[in-house]
C-alpha positions as a printed NumPy array, in Angstrom:
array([[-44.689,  94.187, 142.451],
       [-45.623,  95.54 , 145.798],
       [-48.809,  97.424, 144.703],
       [-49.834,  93.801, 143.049],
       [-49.752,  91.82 , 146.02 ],
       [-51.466,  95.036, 148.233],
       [-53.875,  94.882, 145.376],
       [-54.703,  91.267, 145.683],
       [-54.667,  91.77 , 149.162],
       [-57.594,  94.068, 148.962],
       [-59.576,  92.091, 146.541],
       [-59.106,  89.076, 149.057],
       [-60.342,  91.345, 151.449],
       [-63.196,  92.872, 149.781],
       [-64.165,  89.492, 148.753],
       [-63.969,  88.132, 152.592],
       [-66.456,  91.384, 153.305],
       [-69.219,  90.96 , 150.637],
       [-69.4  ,  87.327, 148.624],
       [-72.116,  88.677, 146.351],
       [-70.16 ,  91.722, 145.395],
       [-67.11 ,  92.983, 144.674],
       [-65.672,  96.253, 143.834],
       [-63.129,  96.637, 141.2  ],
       [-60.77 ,  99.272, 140.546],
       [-59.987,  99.468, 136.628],
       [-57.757, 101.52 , 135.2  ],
       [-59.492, 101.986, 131.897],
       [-58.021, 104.922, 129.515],
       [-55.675, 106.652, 132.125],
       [-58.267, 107.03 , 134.485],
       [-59.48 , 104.822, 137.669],
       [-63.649, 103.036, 137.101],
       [-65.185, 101.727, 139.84 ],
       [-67.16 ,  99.108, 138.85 ],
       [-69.524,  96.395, 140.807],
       [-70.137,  92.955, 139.425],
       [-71.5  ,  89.693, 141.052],
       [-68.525,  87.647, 141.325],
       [-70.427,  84.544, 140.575],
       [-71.45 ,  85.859, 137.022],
       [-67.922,  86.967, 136.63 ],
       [-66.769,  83.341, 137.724],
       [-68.842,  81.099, 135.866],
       [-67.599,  81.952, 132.047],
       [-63.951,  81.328, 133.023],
       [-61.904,  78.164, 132.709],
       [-58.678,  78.282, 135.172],
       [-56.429,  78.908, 132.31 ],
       [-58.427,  81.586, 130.953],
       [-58.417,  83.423, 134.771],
       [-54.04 ,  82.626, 134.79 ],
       [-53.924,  84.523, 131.529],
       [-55.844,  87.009, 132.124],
       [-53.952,  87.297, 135.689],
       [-50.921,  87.409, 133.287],
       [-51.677,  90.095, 130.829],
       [-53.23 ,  92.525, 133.641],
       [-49.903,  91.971, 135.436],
       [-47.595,  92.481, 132.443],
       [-49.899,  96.126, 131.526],
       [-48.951,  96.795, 135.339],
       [-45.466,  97.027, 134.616],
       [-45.819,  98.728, 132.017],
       [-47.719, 101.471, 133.502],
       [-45.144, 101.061, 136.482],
       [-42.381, 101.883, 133.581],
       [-44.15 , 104.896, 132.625],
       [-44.971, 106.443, 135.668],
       [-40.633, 105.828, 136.278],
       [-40.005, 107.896, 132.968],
       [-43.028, 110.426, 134.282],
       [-41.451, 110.949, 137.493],
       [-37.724, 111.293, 135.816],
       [-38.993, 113.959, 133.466],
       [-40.55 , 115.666, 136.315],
       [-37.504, 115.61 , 138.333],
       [-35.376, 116.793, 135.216],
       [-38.035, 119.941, 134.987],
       [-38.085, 120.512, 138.675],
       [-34.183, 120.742, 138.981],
       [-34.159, 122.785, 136.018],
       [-36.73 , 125.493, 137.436],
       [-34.735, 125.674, 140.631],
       [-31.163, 126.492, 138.942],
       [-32.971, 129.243, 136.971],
       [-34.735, 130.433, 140.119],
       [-31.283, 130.777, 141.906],
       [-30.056, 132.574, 138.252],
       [-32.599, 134.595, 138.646],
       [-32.255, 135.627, 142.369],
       [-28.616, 136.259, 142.019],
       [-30.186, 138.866, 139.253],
       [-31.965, 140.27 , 141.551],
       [-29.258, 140.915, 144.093],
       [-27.275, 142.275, 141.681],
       [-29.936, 144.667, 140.212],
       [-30.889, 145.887, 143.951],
       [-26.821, 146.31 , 144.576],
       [-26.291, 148.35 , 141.88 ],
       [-29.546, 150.534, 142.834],
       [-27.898, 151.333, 146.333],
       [-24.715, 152.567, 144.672]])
C-alpha cells in the first residue's frame, strides 16, 4: 500500500505542476506507457462513483501484481540459494581435484 499512496502522491503533485496536463504511468501488458491526457477531457465523462470504482479495481490489480512480484522474488531467491550451494559443491571439487594433483 505504500507505493499507492507515493503514487497518488505524485499524481497530486504532477497535477499541482501542470493543470492542463498530466502524465500517467500505466502499466499496460507487463510493461510501463507513458501517456499524456488533458485532465479536463479525462474528468468530464466520469460520475464520482464511476472515478471510486475505477480507483477500486486499479487498486485491487495493484495487489495483485504486488502478489506476483512476492512469488517472483521467492522463486528468485529459491534459484539464487540453489546456485550458491552448487557453487560451494563445486569449489570443494575443485580443491579436491587440485589436492590430489599435488600428491
Amino acid at each position: 500500500m505504500n507505493a499507492l499512496k507515493e503514487a497518488a502522491k505524485k499524481v497530486a503533485s504532477a497535477k499541482k505542476k501542470n493543470a492542463d496536463k498530466t502524465l500517467v504511468s500505466n502499466i499496460v501488458n507487463g510493461r510501463n506507457q507513458r501517456v499524456e491526457g488533458d485532465t479536463d477531457q479525462a474528468d468530464s465523462g466520469q460520475s464520482k462513483e464511476e472515478k471510486e470504482q475505477k480507483i477500486r479495481e486499479l487498486t485491487a490489480e495493484l495487489e495483485r501484481l504486488n502478489q506476483q512480484s512476492e512469488v517472483y522474488r521467492s522463486n528468485l531467491l529459491a534459484v539464487l540459494k540453489d546456485m550458491e550451494e552448487e557453487k560451494l559443491k563445486l569449489s570443494v571439487k575443485v580443491q579436491n581435484a587440485r589436492l590430489s594433483l599435488k600428491e
